[in-house]
LUMFINU-533510 format. One record per residue (C-alpha): residue number from 1; residue in one letter; x, y, z. Coordinates in pm, whole numbers, plus 32768, in hexadecimal, padded with zeros to 4 digits. Layout:
i->NUM&aa->a&X->X&Y->Y&Z->Z
...
//
This chain:
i->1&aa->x&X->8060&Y->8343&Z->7BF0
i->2&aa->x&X->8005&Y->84D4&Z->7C3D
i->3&aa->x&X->7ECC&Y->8586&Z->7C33
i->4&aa->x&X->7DDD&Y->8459&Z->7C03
i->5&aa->x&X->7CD5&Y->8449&Z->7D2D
i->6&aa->x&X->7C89&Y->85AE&Z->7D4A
i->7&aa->x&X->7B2A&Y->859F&Z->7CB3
i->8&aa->x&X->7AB0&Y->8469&Z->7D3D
i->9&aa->x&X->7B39&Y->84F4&Z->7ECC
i->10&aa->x&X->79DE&Y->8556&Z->7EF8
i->11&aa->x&X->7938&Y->8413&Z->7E6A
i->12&aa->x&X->7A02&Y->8338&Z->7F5F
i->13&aa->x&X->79A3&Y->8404&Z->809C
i->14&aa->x&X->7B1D&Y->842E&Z->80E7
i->15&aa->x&X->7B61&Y->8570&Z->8181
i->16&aa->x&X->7C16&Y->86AA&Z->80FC
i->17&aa->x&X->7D43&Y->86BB&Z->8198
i->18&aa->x&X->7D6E&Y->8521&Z->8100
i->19&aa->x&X->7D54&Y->85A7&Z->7FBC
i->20&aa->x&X->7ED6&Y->85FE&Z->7FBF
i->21&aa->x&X->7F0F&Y->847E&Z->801C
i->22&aa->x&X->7E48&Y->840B&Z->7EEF
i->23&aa->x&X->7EAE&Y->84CA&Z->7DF8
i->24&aa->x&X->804E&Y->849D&Z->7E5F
i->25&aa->x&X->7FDE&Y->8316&Z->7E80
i->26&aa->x&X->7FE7&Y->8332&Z->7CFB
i->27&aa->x&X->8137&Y->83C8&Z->7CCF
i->28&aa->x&X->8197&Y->83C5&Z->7B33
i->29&aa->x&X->803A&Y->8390&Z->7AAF
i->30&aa->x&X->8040&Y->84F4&Z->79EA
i->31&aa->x&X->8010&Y->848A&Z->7884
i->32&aa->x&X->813A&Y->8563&Z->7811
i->33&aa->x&X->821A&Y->8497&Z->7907
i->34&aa->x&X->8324&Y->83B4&Z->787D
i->35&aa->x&X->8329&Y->826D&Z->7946
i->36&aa->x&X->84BB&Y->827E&Z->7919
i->37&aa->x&X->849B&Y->8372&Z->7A08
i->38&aa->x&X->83C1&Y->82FF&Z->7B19
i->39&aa->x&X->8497&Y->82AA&Z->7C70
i->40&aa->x&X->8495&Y->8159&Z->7CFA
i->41&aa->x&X->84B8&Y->81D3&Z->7E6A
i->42&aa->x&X->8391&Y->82C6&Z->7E35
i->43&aa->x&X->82C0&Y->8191&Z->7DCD
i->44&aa->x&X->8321&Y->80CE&Z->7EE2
i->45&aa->x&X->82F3&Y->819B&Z->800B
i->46&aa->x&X->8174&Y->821C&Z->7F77
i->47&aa->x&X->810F&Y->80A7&Z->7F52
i->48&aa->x&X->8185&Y->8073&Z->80A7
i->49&aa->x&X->80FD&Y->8182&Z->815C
i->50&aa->x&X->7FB3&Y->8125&Z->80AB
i->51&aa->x&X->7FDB&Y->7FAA&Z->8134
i->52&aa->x&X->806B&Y->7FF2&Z->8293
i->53&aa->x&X->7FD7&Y->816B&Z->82F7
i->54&aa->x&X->8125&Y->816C&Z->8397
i->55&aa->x&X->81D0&Y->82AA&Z->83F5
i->56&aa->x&X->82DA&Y->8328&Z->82C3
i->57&aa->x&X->844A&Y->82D4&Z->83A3
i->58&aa->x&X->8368&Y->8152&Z->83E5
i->59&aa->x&X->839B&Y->8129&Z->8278
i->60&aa->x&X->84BD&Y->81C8&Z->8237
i->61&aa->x&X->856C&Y->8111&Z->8340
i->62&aa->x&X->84D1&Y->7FBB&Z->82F1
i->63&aa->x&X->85A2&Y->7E9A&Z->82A4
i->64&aa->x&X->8558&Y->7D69&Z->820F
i->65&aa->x&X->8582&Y->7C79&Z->8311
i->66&aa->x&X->8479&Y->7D28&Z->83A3
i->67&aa->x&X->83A2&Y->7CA4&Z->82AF
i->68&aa->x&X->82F7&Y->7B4A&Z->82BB
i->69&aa->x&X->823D&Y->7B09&Z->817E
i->70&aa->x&X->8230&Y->799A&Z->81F7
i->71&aa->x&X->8113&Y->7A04&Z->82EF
i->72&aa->x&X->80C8&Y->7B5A&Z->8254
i->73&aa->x&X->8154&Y->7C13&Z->8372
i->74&aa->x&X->822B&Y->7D7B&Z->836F
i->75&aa->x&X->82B2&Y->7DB0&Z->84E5
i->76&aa->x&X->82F4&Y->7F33&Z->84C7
i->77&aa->x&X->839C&Y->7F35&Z->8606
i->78&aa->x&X->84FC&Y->7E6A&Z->85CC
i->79&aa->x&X->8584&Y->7DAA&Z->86E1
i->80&aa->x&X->866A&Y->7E51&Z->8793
i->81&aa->x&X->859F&Y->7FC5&Z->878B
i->82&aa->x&X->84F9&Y->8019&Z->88A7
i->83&aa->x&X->837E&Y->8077&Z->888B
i->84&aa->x&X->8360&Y->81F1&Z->88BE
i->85&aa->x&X->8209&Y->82BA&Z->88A7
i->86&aa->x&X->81F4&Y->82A3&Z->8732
i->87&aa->x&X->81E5&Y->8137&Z->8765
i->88&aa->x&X->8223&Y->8058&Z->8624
i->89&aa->x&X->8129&Y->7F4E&Z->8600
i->90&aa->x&X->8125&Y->7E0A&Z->854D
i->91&aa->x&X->803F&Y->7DD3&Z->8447
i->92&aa->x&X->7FB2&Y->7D1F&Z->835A
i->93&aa->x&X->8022&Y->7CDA&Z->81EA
i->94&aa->x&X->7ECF&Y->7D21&Z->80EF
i->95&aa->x&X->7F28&Y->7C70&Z->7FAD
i->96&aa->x&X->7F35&Y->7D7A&Z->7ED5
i->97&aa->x&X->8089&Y->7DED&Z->7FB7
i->98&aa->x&X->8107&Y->7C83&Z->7FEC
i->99&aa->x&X->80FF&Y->7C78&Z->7E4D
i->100&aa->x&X->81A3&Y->7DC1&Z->7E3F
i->101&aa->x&X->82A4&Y->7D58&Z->7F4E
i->102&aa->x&X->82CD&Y->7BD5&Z->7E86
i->103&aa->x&X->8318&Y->7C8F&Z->7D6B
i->104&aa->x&X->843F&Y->7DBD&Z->7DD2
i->105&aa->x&X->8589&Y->7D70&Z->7DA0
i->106&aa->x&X->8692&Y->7D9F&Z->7EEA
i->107&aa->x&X->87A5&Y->7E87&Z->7EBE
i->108&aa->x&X->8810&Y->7E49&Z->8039
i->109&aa->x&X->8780&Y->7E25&Z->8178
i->110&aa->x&X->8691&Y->7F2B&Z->815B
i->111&aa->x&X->854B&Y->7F0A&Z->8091
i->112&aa->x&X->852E&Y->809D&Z->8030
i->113&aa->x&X->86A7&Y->8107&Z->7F95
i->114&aa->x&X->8721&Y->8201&Z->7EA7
i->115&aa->x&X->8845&Y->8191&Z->7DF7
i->116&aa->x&X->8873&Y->8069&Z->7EEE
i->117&aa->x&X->8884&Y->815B&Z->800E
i->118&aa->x&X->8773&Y->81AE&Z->80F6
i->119&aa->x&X->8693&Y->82E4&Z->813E
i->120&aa->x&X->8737&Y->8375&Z->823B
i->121&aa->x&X->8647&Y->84A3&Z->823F
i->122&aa->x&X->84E2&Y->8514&Z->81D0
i->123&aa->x&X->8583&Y->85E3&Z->80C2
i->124&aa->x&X->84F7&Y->8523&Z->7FD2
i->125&aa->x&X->837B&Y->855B&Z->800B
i->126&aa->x&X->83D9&Y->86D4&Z->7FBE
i->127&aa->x&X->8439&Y->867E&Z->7E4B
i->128&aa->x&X->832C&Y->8591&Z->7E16
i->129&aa->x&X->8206&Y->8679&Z->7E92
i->130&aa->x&X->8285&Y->87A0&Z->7DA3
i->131&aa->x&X->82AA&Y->8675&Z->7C99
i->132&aa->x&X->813E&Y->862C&Z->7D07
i->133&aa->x&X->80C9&Y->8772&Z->7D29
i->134&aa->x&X->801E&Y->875A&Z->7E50
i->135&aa->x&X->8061&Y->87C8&Z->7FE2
i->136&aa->x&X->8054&Y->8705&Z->811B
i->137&aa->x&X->817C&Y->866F&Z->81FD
i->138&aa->x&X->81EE&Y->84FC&Z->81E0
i->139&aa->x&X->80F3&Y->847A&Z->82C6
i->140&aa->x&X->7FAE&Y->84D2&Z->8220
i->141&aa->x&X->7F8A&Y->8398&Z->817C
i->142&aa->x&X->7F7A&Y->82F3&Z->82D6
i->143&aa->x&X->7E5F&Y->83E5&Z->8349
i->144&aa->x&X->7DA1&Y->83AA&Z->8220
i->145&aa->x&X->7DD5&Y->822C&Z->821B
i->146&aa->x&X->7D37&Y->8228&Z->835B
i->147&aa->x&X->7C1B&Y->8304&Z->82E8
i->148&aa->x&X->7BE6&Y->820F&Z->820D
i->149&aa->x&X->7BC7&Y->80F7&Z->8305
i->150&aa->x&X->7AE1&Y->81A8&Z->83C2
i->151&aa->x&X->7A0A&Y->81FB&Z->829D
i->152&aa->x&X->79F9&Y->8091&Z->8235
i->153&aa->x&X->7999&Y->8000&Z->83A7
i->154&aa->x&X->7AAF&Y->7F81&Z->8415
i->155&aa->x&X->7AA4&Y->7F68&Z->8596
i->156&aa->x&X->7B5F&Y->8082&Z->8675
i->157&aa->x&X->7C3B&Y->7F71&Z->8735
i->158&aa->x&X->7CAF&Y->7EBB&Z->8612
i->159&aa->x&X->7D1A&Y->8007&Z->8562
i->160&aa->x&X->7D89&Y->8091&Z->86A0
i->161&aa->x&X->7E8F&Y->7F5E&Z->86A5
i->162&aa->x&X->7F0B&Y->7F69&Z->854A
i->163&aa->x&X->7EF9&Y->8108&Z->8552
i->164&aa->x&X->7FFE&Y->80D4&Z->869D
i->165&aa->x&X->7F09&Y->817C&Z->8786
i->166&aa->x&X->7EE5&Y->8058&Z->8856
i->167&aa->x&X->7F98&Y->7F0C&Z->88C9
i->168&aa->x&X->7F36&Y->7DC8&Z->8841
i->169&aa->x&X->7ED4&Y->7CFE&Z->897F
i->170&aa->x&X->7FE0&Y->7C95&Z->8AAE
i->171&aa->x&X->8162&Y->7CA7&Z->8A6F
i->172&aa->x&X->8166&Y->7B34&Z->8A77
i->173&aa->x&X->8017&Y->7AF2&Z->8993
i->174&aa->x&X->809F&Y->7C0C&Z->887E
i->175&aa->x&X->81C2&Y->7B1C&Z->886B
i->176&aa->x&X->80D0&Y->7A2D&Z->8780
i->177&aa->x&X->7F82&Y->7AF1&Z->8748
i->178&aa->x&X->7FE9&Y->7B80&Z->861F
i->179&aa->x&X->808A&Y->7A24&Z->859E
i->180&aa->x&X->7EE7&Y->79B3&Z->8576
i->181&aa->x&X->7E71&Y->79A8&Z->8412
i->182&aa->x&X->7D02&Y->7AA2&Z->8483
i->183&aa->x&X->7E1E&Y->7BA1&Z->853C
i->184&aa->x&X->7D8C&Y->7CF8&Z->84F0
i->185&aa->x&X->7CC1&Y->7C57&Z->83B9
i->186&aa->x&X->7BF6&Y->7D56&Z->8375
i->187&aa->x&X->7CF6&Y->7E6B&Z->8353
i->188&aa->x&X->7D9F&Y->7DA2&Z->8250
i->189&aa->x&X->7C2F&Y->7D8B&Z->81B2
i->190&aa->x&X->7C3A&Y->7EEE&Z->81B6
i->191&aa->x&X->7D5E&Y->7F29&Z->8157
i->192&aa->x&X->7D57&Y->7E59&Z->7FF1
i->193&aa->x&X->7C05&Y->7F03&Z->7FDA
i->194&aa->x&X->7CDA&Y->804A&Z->7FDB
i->195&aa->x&X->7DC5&Y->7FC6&Z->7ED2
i->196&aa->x&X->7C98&Y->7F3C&Z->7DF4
i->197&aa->x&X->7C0B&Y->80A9&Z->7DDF
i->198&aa->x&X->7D7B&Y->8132&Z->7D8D
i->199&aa->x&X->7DB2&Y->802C&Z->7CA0
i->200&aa->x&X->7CB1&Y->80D6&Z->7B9C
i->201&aa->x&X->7D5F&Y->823A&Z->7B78
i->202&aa->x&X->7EF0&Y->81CB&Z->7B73
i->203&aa->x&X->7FA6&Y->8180&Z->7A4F
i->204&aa->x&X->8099&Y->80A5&Z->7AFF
i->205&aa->x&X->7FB7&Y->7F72&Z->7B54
i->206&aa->x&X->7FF0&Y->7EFD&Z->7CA1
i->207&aa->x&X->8084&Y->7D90&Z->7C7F
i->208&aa->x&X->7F6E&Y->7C92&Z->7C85
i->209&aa->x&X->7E93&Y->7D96&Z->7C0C
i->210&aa->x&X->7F13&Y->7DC3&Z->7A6C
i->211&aa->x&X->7DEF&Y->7DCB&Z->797C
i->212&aa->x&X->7DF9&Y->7C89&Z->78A9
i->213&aa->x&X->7D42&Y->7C7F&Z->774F
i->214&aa->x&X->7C3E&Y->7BC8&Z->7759
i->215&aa->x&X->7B70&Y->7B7D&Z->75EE
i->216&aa->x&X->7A51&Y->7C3C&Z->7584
i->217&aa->x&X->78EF&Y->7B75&Z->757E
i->218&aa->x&X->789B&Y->7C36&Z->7473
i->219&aa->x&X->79BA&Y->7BD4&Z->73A6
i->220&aa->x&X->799A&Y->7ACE&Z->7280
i->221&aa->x&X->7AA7&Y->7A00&Z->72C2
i->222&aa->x&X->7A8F&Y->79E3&Z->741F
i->223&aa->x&X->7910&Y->796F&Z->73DF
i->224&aa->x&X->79B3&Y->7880&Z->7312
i->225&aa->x&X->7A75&Y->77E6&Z->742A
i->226&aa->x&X->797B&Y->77E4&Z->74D7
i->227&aa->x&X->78CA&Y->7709&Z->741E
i->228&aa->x&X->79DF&Y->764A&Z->7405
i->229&aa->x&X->7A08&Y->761A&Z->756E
i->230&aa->x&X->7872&Y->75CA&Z->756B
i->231&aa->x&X->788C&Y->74BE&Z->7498
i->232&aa->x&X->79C1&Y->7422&Z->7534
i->233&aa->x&X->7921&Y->742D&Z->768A
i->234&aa->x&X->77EC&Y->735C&Z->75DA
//
Protein backbone atom coordinates (compact mmCIF):
# COMPACT_ATOMS: atom_id res chain seq x y z
CA UNK A 1 0.00 0.00 0.00
CA UNK A 2 2.47 3.31 -0.65
CA UNK A 3 2.04 6.21 -2.75
CA UNK A 4 -1.64 5.65 -3.80
CA UNK A 5 -3.88 8.77 -2.71
CA UNK A 6 -1.58 11.47 -3.59
CA UNK A 7 -3.48 12.72 -6.67
CA UNK A 8 -6.90 12.38 -5.54
CA UNK A 9 -5.74 14.49 -1.80
CA UNK A 10 -7.10 17.42 -3.48
CA UNK A 11 -10.35 15.79 -4.88
CA UNK A 12 -11.34 14.57 -1.35
CA UNK A 13 -10.89 18.04 0.36
CA UNK A 14 -8.47 16.39 2.88
CA UNK A 15 -5.83 18.67 3.86
CA UNK A 16 -2.04 18.69 3.09
CA UNK A 17 -0.42 17.79 5.94
CA UNK A 18 -3.10 14.32 5.74
CA UNK A 19 -1.60 13.53 2.66
CA UNK A 20 1.35 11.70 4.55
CA UNK A 21 -1.50 9.61 6.39
CA UNK A 22 -3.02 8.54 3.09
CA UNK A 23 -0.46 7.72 1.21
CA UNK A 24 1.45 5.46 4.34
CA UNK A 25 -2.35 4.04 4.81
CA UNK A 26 -1.34 2.07 1.60
CA UNK A 27 1.90 0.66 2.71
CA UNK A 28 3.21 -2.14 -0.18
CA UNK A 29 0.98 -1.03 -3.00
CA UNK A 30 4.18 -0.04 -5.31
CA UNK A 31 3.73 -2.28 -8.31
CA UNK A 32 7.41 -3.44 -8.12
CA UNK A 33 6.68 -4.69 -4.49
CA UNK A 34 6.71 -8.38 -3.76
CA UNK A 35 3.80 -9.25 -1.43
CA UNK A 36 6.39 -11.84 0.30
CA UNK A 37 7.67 -8.94 1.61
CA UNK A 38 4.98 -6.82 2.94
CA UNK A 39 4.93 -6.79 7.07
CA UNK A 40 2.01 -8.02 8.87
CA UNK A 41 2.49 -5.56 11.84
CA UNK A 42 2.76 -2.61 9.36
CA UNK A 43 -0.71 -3.70 8.02
CA UNK A 44 -2.18 -3.96 11.21
CA UNK A 45 -1.40 -0.89 13.00
CA UNK A 46 -2.37 1.42 9.50
CA UNK A 47 -5.83 -0.35 9.40
CA UNK A 48 -6.18 0.44 12.95
CA UNK A 49 -5.19 3.83 13.18
CA UNK A 50 -7.53 4.35 10.16
CA UNK A 51 -10.53 2.62 12.27
CA UNK A 52 -9.77 4.04 15.78
CA UNK A 53 -7.87 7.68 15.06
CA UNK A 54 -6.19 6.50 18.14
CA UNK A 55 -2.86 7.83 19.18
CA UNK A 56 0.28 5.31 17.81
CA UNK A 57 1.37 3.77 21.77
CA UNK A 58 -3.12 3.24 21.90
CA UNK A 59 -2.46 0.73 19.25
CA UNK A 60 0.62 -0.45 19.92
CA UNK A 61 -0.28 -1.18 23.40
CA UNK A 62 -3.73 -2.65 22.61
CA UNK A 63 -4.63 -6.03 23.66
CA UNK A 64 -7.18 -8.16 22.66
CA UNK A 65 -9.30 -8.44 25.49
CA UNK A 66 -9.76 -5.02 24.95
CA UNK A 67 -11.61 -5.78 22.06
CA UNK A 68 -15.36 -6.70 21.95
CA UNK A 69 -16.38 -7.64 18.48
CA UNK A 70 -19.56 -9.06 20.16
CA UNK A 71 -20.87 -5.37 20.48
CA UNK A 72 -18.34 -3.75 18.12
CA UNK A 73 -16.59 -1.99 20.84
CA UNK A 74 -12.50 -1.21 21.23
CA UNK A 75 -11.98 0.27 24.92
CA UNK A 76 -8.50 1.98 24.24
CA UNK A 77 -8.08 2.66 27.76
CA UNK A 78 -7.49 -0.98 29.55
CA UNK A 79 -8.72 -1.46 32.94
CA UNK A 80 -6.37 -0.93 35.28
CA UNK A 81 -4.64 2.44 33.40
CA UNK A 82 -5.49 5.46 34.69
CA UNK A 83 -6.93 8.18 32.27
CA UNK A 84 -4.23 10.84 31.77
CA UNK A 85 -4.63 13.99 29.37
CA UNK A 86 -4.25 11.99 26.22
CA UNK A 87 -7.29 10.22 27.30
CA UNK A 88 -8.07 6.83 25.43
CA UNK A 89 -11.57 6.61 24.34
CA UNK A 90 -13.81 3.77 23.49
CA UNK A 91 -15.11 3.46 20.23
CA UNK A 92 -16.91 2.00 17.89
CA UNK A 93 -16.11 -1.05 15.59
CA UNK A 94 -17.08 0.09 11.59
CA UNK A 95 -17.35 -3.21 9.76
CA UNK A 96 -14.77 -2.88 7.51
CA UNK A 97 -12.29 -3.08 10.93
CA UNK A 98 -14.49 -5.69 12.77
CA UNK A 99 -13.85 -7.92 9.33
CA UNK A 100 -10.27 -7.07 9.42
CA UNK A 101 -10.08 -7.80 13.22
CA UNK A 102 -12.51 -11.38 12.57
CA UNK A 103 -10.08 -12.27 10.26
CA UNK A 104 -6.15 -11.74 12.06
CA UNK A 105 -4.72 -14.47 13.55
CA UNK A 106 -3.41 -14.06 17.57
CA UNK A 107 0.12 -14.61 18.20
CA UNK A 108 -0.44 -13.60 22.01
CA UNK A 109 -2.16 -11.23 23.95
CA UNK A 110 -1.46 -8.40 21.93
CA UNK A 111 -3.27 -7.68 18.60
CA UNK A 112 -0.09 -5.66 16.84
CA UNK A 113 3.25 -8.17 17.34
CA UNK A 114 6.38 -8.72 15.51
CA UNK A 115 7.55 -12.10 15.84
CA UNK A 116 5.03 -12.79 18.71
CA UNK A 117 6.50 -9.94 20.69
CA UNK A 118 5.11 -6.55 20.99
CA UNK A 119 6.09 -2.99 19.78
CA UNK A 120 7.72 -1.79 22.44
CA UNK A 121 8.68 1.46 20.60
CA UNK A 122 7.66 3.72 17.56
CA UNK A 123 10.74 2.50 15.78
CA UNK A 124 8.85 0.95 13.44
CA UNK A 125 6.94 3.90 11.79
CA UNK A 126 10.61 5.13 10.89
CA UNK A 127 11.19 2.05 8.52
CA UNK A 128 7.84 2.03 7.13
CA UNK A 129 7.69 5.84 6.13
CA UNK A 130 11.21 5.51 4.24
CA UNK A 131 9.58 2.11 2.85
CA UNK A 132 6.65 4.50 1.97
CA UNK A 133 8.45 7.30 0.98
CA UNK A 134 6.71 9.78 2.55
CA UNK A 135 7.21 12.16 6.01
CA UNK A 136 5.02 12.77 8.91
CA UNK A 137 5.17 11.29 12.64
CA UNK A 138 2.98 8.28 13.75
CA UNK A 139 0.06 10.27 14.58
CA UNK A 140 -0.87 11.88 11.32
CA UNK A 141 -3.24 9.39 10.40
CA UNK A 142 -5.28 10.37 13.51
CA UNK A 143 -5.26 14.13 12.46
CA UNK A 144 -6.29 13.36 9.14
CA UNK A 145 -8.97 10.78 10.14
CA UNK A 146 -10.53 13.42 11.95
CA UNK A 147 -10.27 15.83 9.05
CA UNK A 148 -12.10 13.55 7.46
CA UNK A 149 -14.94 13.43 9.91
CA UNK A 150 -15.26 16.87 9.89
CA UNK A 151 -15.33 17.11 6.17
CA UNK A 152 -18.08 14.54 5.96
CA UNK A 153 -20.48 16.25 8.79
CA UNK A 154 -20.04 14.40 11.43
CA UNK A 155 -21.01 16.38 14.60
CA UNK A 156 -18.11 18.08 16.85
CA UNK A 157 -19.32 16.16 20.15
CA UNK A 158 -19.52 12.84 18.73
CA UNK A 159 -15.96 13.18 17.18
CA UNK A 160 -14.81 15.01 20.10
CA UNK A 161 -15.68 11.64 22.15
CA UNK A 162 -14.22 9.10 19.92
CA UNK A 163 -11.08 11.67 19.05
CA UNK A 164 -10.57 11.55 23.27
CA UNK A 165 -11.13 15.27 23.57
CA UNK A 166 -14.02 14.89 25.67
CA UNK A 167 -15.79 12.48 28.24
CA UNK A 168 -18.66 10.45 27.24
CA UNK A 169 -21.41 11.56 29.75
CA UNK A 170 -21.22 10.93 33.88
CA UNK A 171 -18.69 8.35 35.37
CA UNK A 172 -21.60 6.19 36.20
CA UNK A 173 -23.67 6.64 32.69
CA UNK A 174 -20.13 5.97 30.55
CA UNK A 175 -20.26 2.69 32.41
CA UNK A 176 -23.13 1.52 29.68
CA UNK A 177 -23.45 4.40 27.06
CA UNK A 178 -21.17 3.02 24.87
CA UNK A 179 -22.71 -0.69 25.35
CA UNK A 180 -26.00 1.00 23.04
CA UNK A 181 -26.12 -0.25 19.50
CA UNK A 182 -26.53 4.06 17.99
CA UNK A 183 -23.19 4.81 20.50
CA UNK A 184 -21.22 7.30 18.41
CA UNK A 185 -23.10 5.94 15.09
CA UNK A 186 -22.17 8.30 12.95
CA UNK A 187 -18.42 8.18 13.47
CA UNK A 188 -18.52 4.58 12.63
CA UNK A 189 -20.58 5.86 9.43
CA UNK A 190 -17.73 7.89 8.81
CA UNK A 191 -15.37 5.94 9.45
CA UNK A 192 -16.37 2.86 6.87
CA UNK A 193 -16.99 5.79 4.56
CA UNK A 194 -13.17 6.40 5.03
CA UNK A 195 -12.32 2.79 4.35
CA UNK A 196 -14.77 2.63 1.21
CA UNK A 197 -12.70 5.52 -0.44
CA UNK A 198 -9.29 3.63 0.55
CA UNK A 199 -10.58 0.50 -0.58
CA UNK A 200 -10.28 1.67 -4.43
CA UNK A 201 -6.40 2.50 -4.52
CA UNK A 202 -4.89 -0.62 -2.22
CA UNK A 203 -3.86 -3.74 -3.52
CA UNK A 204 -4.48 -5.55 -0.33
CA UNK A 205 -8.38 -5.52 -0.21
CA UNK A 206 -9.58 -4.77 3.07
CA UNK A 207 -11.51 -7.99 4.31
CA UNK A 208 -15.16 -7.75 3.39
CA UNK A 209 -14.18 -5.54 0.72
CA UNK A 210 -12.29 -8.28 -2.13
CA UNK A 211 -13.51 -7.73 -5.67
CA UNK A 212 -15.59 -10.81 -6.71
CA UNK A 213 -16.10 -11.60 -10.51
CA UNK A 214 -19.09 -11.03 -11.43
CA UNK A 215 -20.21 -12.14 -15.36
CA UNK A 216 -20.21 -9.84 -18.14
CA UNK A 217 -23.85 -8.88 -19.66
CA UNK A 218 -22.33 -8.66 -22.70
CA UNK A 219 -21.03 -12.08 -22.67
CA UNK A 220 -22.72 -14.99 -24.74
CA UNK A 221 -22.88 -17.48 -22.36
CA UNK A 222 -23.90 -15.65 -19.54
CA UNK A 223 -26.95 -14.32 -21.86
CA UNK A 224 -27.49 -17.81 -22.21
CA UNK A 225 -28.07 -18.40 -18.56
CA UNK A 226 -29.89 -15.97 -18.46
CA UNK A 227 -32.30 -17.15 -20.47
CA UNK A 228 -32.12 -20.10 -18.83
CA UNK A 229 -32.94 -18.70 -15.54
CA UNK A 230 -35.95 -16.71 -17.56
CA UNK A 231 -37.51 -19.56 -18.61
CA UNK A 232 -37.20 -21.53 -15.38
CA UNK A 233 -38.70 -18.65 -13.43
CA UNK A 234 -41.84 -18.93 -16.09
Amino acid sequence: MVRVIQGHIERLGIQSDGAAAYLATSVGLHPENDERYEREHWRRFLVLAVGTASREAAIRELKWDQVDLRIGRIKLNPEGRRQTKKRRATVPIAPTLAAELASWTRHGEYVISYYGRPLRTRDFWKTLTLRAGVDGGANIIRHTVHTWLAEIGVPDSEADIFMGHQEDGSKTGRRYKHRRPEYLRSVSEGVESLFEELSAYIKRPFKGRELIDQPNPDDPEHQGLRGKWSNDAC
